[in-house]
N, C-alpha and C positions, 0 to 999 in steps of 0.2 A: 367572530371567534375571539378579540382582542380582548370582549367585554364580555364576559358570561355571564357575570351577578351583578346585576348595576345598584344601588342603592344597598345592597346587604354585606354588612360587617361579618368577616368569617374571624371567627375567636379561636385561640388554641385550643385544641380538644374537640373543635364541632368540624360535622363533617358536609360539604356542600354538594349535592349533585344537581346536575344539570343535563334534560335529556337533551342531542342535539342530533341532528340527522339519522333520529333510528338509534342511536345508541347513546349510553349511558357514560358521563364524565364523574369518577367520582373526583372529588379535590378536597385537599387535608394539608393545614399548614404543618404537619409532621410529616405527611409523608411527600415532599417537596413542590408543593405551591408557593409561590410570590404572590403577596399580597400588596397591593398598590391603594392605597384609600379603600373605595368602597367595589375595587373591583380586582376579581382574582383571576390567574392567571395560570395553568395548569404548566407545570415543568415536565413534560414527560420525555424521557428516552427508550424508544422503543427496539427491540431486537433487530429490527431493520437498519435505526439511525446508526445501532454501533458498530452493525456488520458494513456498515459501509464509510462509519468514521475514517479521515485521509491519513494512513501512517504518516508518521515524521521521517524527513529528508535521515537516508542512510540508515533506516530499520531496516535487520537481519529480520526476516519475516521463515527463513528452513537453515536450516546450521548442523548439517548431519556429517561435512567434514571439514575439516579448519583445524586451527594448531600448527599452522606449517608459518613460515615464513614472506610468502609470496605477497606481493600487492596487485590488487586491480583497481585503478583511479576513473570511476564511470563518469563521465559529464553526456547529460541532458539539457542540449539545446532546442528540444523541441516545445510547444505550448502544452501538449499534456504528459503527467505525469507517468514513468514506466518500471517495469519491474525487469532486473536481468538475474538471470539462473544459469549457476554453471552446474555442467553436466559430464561425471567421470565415467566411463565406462555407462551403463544404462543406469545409475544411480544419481540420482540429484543430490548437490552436497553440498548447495548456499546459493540462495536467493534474498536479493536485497532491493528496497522500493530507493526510488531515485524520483524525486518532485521534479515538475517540468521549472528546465530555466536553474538545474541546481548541478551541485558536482556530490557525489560520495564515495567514499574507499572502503573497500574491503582489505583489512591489514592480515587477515591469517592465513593465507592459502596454503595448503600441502602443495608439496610437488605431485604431478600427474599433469596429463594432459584432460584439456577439459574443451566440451565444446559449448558455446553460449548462447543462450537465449534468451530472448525479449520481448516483454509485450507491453503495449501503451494502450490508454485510454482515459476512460474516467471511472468513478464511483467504483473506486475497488474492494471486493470482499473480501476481508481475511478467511472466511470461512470456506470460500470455492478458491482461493486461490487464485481470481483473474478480474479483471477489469467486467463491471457488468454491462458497459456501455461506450460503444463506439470501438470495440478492440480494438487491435493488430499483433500478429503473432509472426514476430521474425526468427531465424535464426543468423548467427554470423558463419560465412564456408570457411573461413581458417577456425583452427581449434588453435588454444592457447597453451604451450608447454611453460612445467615451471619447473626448475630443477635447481636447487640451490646449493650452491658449493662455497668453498671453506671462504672462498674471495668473492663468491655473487649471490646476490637475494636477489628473484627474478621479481619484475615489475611489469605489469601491463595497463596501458591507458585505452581506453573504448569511448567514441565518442554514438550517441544514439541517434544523431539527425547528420546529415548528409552532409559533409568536407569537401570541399572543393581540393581537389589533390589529395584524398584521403586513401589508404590501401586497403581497408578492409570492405568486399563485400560481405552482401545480405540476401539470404533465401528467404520466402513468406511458408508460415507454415503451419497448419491445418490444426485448426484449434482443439480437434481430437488428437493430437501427435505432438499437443506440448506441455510441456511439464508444468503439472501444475503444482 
């Protein structure tokens, strides 16, 4: 597959196909082939590769409430990367992707109480909202109040792999029952 047309010069304007297992490649240096001497090289990103391209460390991926004051400082210790979702009342109102081995903040929180949830894995889809492979879907049992006053902007730090001495547990929770 490295070498589709050996010996033939693809020129601007001409177009190369190549049938290869049953189906058809076409390749156009306009419509984004790499051509390398006398052998071309098809550039394609397909609806798959994007749904699954890896967001960047501390992408807002749902932003339906923010504006407030509040911070939540997430670190991910673990090897795969995870997504945490706060949840007001039955409304989801910010989800943010967290890469494994990284730390991200969320600086806008409203005041309310919100309870958290998490899921790790790999190959995530923005379009379904979850990891497509190797999930896990936790939740944390304490919920997180934020209530800011004339003297305090509330702050919460959440660590997603396991602290030795650490206070917060974690529920596992039924991948039909989390917020995607």
């Amino acid at each position: 597959m490295k070498r589709l047309l050996e010996g033939t010069a693809v020129r601007a304007g001409v177009v190369a196909a190549v049938a290869l297992a049953g189906g058809l490649i076409v390749a156009s240096p306009a419509a984004g082939v790499a051509t390398t001497g006398s052998v071309v090289t098809p550039v394609t990103v397909t609806a798959q590769t994007a749904a699954l391209a890896r967001p960047r460390n501390g992408t807002i991926l749902y932003d339906r409430i923010s504006g407030g004051q509040g911070r939540l400082k997430i670190r991910n210790g673990l090897s795969q990367d995870g997504v945490v979702i706060l949840v007001r009342g039955r409304t989801k109102a910010i989800s943010i992707y967290v890469r494994a081995r990284s730390t991200a903040t969320v600086t806008d929180v409203r005041d309310g109480t919100y309870r958290i949830y998490f899921t790790t894995g790999t190959h995530f889809s923005r379009s379904k909202g979850r990891f497509t492979r190797n999930a896990v879907y936790q939740r944390f049992n304490d919920k997180l109040k934020y209530r800011t006053t004339a003297t305090r902007i509330p702050g919460w730090s959440l660590t997603l792999n396991p602290v030795r001495g650490g206070n917060a547990g974690t529920s596992s929770v039924n991948p039909k029952d989390f917020p995607a």
